[in-house]
C-alpha positions in Angstrom: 44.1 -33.1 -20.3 41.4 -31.1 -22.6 42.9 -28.2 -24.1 41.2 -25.2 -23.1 39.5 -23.5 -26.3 40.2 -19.6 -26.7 37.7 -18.9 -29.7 34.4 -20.0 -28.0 31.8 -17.0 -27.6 30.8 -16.0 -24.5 28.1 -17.1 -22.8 25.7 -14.7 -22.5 22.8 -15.9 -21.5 23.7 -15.0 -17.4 24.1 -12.0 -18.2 20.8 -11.5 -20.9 19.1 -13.0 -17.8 20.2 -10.5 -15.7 19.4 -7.3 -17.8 16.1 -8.3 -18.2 15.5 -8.7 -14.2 17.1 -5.5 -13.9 14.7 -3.9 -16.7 11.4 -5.4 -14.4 13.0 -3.3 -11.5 13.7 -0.1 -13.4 10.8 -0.6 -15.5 8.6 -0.5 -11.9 10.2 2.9 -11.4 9.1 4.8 -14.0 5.6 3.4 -13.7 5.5 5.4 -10.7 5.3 2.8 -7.9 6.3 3.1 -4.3 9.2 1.9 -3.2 8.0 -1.2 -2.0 6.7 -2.3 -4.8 9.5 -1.9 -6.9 11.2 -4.0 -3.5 8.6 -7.0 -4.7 9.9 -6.2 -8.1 13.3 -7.3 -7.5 12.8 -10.0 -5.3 10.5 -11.7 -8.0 13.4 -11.1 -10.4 16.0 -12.5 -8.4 13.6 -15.9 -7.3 13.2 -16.0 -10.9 16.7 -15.3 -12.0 18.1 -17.9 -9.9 15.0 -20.2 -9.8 14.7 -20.1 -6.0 12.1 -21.5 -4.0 12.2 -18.9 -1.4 13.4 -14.9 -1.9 13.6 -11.7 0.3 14.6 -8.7 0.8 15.1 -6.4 4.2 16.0 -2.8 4.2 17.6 -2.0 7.7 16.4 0.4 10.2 17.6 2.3 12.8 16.2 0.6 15.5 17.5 -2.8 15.0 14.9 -4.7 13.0 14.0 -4.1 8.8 11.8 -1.1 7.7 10.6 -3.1 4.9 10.9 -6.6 4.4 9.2 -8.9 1.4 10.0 -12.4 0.4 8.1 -14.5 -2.4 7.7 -17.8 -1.7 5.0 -17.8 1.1 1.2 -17.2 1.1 -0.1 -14.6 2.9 -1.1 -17.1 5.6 2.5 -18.2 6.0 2.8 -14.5 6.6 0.5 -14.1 9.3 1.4 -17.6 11.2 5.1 -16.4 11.2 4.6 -13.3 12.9 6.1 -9.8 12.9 9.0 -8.5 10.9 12.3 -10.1 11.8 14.5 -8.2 13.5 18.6 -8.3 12.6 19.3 -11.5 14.3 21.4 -14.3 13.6 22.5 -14.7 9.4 20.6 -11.0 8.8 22.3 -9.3 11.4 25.4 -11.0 10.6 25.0 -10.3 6.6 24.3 -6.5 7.8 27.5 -6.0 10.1 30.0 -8.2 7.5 28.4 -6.8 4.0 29.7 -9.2 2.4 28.2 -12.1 0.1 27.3 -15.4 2.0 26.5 -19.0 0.3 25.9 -22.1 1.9 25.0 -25.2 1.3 22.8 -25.6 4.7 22.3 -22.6 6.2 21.1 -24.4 9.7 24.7 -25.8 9.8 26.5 -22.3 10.1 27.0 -20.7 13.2 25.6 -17.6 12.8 22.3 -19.5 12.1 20.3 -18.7 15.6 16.4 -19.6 14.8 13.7 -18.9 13.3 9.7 -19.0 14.1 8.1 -22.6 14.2 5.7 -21.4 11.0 8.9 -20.9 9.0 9.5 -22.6 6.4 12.6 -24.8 6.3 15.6 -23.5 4.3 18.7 -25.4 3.4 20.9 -24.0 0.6 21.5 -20.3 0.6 22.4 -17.3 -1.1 22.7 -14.0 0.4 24.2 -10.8 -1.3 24.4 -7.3 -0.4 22.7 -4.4 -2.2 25.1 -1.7 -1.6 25.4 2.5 -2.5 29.1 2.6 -2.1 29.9 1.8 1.5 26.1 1.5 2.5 23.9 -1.0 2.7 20.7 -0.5 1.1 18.9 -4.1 1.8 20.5 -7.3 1.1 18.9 -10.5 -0.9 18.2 -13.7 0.2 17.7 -16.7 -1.6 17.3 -20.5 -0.3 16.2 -23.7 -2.0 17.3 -23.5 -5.6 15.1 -25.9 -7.6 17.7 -27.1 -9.4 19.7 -29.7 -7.6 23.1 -28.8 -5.9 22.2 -25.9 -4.9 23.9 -22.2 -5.4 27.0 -22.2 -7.1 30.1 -19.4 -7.5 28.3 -18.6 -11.0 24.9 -17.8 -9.1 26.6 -15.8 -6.5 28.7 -14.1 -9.7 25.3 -13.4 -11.2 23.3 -12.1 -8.2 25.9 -10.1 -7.3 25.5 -8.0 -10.6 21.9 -8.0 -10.3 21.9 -6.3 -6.7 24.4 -3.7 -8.4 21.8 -3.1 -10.8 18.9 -3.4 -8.1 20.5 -0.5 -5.7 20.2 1.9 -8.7 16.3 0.8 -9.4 15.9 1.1 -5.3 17.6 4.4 -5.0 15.6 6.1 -8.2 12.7 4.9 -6.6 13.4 6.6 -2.8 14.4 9.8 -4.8 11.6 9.4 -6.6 9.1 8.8 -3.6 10.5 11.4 -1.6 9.9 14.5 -4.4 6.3 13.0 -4.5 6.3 13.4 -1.0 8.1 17.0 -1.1 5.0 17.9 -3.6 2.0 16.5 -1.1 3.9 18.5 1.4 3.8 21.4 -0.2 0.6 21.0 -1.3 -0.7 20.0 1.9 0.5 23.6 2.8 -0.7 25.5 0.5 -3.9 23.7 1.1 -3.7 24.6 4.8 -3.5 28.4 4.2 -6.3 28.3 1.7 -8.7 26.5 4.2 -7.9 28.9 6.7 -8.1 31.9 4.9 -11.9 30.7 2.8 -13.2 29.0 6.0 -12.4 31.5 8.4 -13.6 33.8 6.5 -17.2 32.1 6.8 -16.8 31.3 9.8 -16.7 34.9 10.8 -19.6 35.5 8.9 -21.8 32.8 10.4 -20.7 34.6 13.4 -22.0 38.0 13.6 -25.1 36.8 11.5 -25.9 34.4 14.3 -25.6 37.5 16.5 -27.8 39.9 14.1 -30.3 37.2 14.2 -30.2 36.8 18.1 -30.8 40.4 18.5 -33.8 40.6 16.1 -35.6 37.9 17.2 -38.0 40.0 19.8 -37.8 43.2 17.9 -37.7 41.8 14.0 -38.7 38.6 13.4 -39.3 38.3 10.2 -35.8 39.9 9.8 -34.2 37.3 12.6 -35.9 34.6 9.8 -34.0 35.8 7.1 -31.2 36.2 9.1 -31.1 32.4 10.2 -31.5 31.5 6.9 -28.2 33.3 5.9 -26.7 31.5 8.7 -27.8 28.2 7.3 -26.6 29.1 4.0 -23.3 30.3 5.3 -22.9 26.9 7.3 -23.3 25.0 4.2 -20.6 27.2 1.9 -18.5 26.6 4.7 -18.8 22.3 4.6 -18.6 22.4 1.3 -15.2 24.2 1.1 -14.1 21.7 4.1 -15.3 18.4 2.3 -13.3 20.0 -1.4 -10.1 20.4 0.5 -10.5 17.4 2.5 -11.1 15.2 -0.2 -7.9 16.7 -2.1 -5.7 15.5 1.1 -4.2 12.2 -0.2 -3.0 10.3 2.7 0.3 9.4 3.6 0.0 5.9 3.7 -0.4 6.0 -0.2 2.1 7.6 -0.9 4.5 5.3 1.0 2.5 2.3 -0.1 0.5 2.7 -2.8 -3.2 1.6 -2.8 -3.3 -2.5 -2.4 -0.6 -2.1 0.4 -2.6 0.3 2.2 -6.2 -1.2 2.2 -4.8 -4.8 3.0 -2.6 -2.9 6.1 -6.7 -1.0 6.9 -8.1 -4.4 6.7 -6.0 -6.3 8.6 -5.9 -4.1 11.2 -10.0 -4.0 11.5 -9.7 -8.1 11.7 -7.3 -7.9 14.7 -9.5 -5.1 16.7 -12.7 -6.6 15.9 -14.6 -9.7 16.7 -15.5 -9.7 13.1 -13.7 -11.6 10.2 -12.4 -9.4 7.6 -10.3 -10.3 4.7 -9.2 -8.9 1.6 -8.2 -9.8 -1.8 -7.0 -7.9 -4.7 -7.2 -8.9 -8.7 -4.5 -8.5 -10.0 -0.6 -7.9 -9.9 0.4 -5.1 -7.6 3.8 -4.6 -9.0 2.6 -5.1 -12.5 0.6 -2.5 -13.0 0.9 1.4 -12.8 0.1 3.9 -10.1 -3.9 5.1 -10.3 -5.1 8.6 -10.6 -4.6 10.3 -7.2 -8.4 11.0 -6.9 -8.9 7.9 -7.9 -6.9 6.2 -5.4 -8.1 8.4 -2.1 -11.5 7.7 -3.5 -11.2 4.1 -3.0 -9.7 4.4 -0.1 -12.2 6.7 1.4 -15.1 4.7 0.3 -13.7 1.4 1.4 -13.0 3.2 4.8 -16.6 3.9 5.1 -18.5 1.0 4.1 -16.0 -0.7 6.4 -17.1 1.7 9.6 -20.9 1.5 8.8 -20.8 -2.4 8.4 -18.7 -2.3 11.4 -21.0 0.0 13.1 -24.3 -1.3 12.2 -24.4 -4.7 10.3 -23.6 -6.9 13.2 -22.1 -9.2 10.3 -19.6 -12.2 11.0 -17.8 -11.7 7.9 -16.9 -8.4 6.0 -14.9 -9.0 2.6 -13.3 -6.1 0.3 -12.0 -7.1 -3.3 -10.2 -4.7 -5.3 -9.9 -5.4 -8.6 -7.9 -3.4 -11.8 -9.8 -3.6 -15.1 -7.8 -1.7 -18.0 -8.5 1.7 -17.2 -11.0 1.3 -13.9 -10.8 0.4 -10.5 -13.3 -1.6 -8.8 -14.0 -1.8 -5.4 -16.7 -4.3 -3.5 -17.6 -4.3 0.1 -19.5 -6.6 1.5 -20.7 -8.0 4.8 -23.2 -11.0 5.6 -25.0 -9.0 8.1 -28.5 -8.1 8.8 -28.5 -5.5 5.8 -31.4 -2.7 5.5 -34.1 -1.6 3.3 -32.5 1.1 1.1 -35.3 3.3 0.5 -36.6 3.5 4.4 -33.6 3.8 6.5 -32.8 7.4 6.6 -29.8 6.7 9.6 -27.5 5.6 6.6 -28.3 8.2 4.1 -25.1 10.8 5.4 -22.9 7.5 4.9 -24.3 6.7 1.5 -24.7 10.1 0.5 -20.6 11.1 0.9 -19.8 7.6 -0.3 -21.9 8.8 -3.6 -20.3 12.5 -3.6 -16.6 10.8 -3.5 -17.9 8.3 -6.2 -19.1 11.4 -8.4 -16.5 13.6 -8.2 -13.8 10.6 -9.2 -16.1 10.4 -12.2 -16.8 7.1 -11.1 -20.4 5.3 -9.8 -21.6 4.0 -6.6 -24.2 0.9 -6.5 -25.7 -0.4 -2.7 -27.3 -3.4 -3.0 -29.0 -4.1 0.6 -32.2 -5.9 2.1 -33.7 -6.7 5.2 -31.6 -10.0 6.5 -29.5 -9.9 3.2 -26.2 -8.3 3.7 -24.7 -5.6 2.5 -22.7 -4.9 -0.9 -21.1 -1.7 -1.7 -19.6 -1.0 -5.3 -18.1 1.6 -6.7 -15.9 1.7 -10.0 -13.9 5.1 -10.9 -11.6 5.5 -13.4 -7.8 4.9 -12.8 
């Protein structure tokens, strides 16, 4: 029998490994992500960590399915051919109720294994692990075919185990962290509501009895009734113009709890499944890899993409729609384009309230709008602001 040897060092590269997943995470934090990009953030890690084929991670609800779920693994049409967000079934459920660690070396043999959809991929060895905040379960881990053979071993569990620890601090920072954002926009939101009140109901008074003045002249004073109307018109205009600078200051909720790609892909999506028309869209770059855009930046984008997406919708009869979004150094670029019939720039006047906020947004993000457009050409809308 070997003797067992007391002065070698210990190994440290598990643990190295791990601080430096654990860095990604917290280092996705203080960029300022949401919280569910900081959730792709440690799934990566642990894939990588552990060299995985497959990872996820599901935060439980309250209604019996996950409130956010992400793996890595899977293209997005694996996503989509799968279907909706598990709910806590079979080994999730079971990893939920127990809270404890769970690895197997076939997962399908184990009789909390129930099913899963037909598009899923096939899973054999397994490592599940908890991420915990004392006695509650934040989300919990999974992994499944490690690349290397024979599977997950006692060491792997050992070392995801740390990790989650690790991960539940990155995850919690990063709810606190949305939340006070969203405490801000709140308040924000409300302060902004009293000032729109008070400007535009103030105008709107106005327009009021000068509407009236104007009305009464009209067979005794016209020339005065002009002037009078022309006040009104005035008025009318202050009072849009206050509307469209608070409006525009409203960041919507969906970026704050998903940030920018998550949102437009969600907007997208959803316009694909209501209409007959195929849209799809792509983004350049690393979501979780780079930092949060200006806020003005961001509702710009989101704004514009919202209404090139209605007006192609709405008037190019195109079979195909595609938005890119694309992150160079400080910029972001957005495209929108559609294959329809398109229209001649200069002579269609029906688009020019479209164009014309499109352009506004575009200018007071400090960034430029470009239409490209022709008779039987499609459509391309471009703007670039800067992030």
């Amino acid at each position: 029998m070997a003797e067992r040897t007391h002065d070698r060092p210990p190994d440290t590269s598990g643990r190295d490994a791990v601080l430096h997943a654990v860095s990604s995470a917290v280092l996705a934090v203080t960029r300022h992500l949401s919280v569910r990009e900081v959730l792709q953030v440690i799934v990566r890690s642990a894939g990588q960590l552990l060299d995985a084929r497959y990872a996820a991670l599901g935060v439980p609800d309250d209604q019996g399915a996950f409130a956010e779920f992400v793996a890595e693994g899977m293209s997005e049409e694996q996503w989509e051919a799968i279907g909706p967000t598990p709910r806590q079934h079979g080994m999730l459920g079971a990893m939920l109720r127990e809270g404890d660690p769970v690895r197997l070396p076939d997962i399908r043999k184990d009789p909390r294994f129930e099913w899963w959809p037909r598009a899923h991929p096939v899973l054999k060895d397994f490592l599940g692990v908890p991420i915990r905040d004392g006695d509650q379960v934040l989300g919990i881990i999974f992994l499944s075919n490690k690349r290397t053979p024979g599977g997950f071993t006692a060491a792997d569990e050992e070392l995801l185990t740390m990790f989650a620890a690790h991960a539940a601090i990155a995850l919690t920072n990063a709810r606190l962290y949305e939340r006070g954002r969203e405490l801000t926009v709140i308040e924000e939101r409300t302060r902004m509501a009293h000032e729109l009140h008070d400007a535009v109901t103030q105008k709107l008074f106005s327009l009021r009895l000068t509407a009236q003045a104007a009305a009464s002249l009209l067979e005794t004073d016209p020339a005065r009734a002009a002037r009078e109307i022309d006040q009104v018109r005035r008025l009318a205009g202050e009072a849009l113009a206050e509307l469209r600078a608070v409006i525009v200051e409203l960041r919507p909720a969906e970026l704050d709890r998903h940030g920018l790609v998550e949102t437009l892909r969600k907007h997208v999506h959803l316009l694909d499944r209501l209409h007959p028309v195929s849209a799809r869209f792509t983004f350049d770059g690393d979501p979780a890899g780079a930092p949060r855009a200006d806020v003005t930046a961001e509702v710009t984008v989101l704004r514009v993409a919202q209404e090139a997406l209605h007006n192609a919708l709405r008037h190019a009869e195109a079979a195909h729609i595609d938005v890119r979004l694309s992150r160079l150094d400080t910029t972001l670029v957005l495209e929108v384009g559609d294959d329809g019939k398109g229209f001649d720039l200069a002579a269609d006047a029906a688009r020019g309230l479209g164009l014309a906020s499109m352009r506004d947004r575009a200018e007071n993000a400090r960034g430029s709008l470009e239409v490209v457009a022709a008779p039987g050409a499609g459509t391309t809308v471009r703007l670039v602001v800067p992030a």
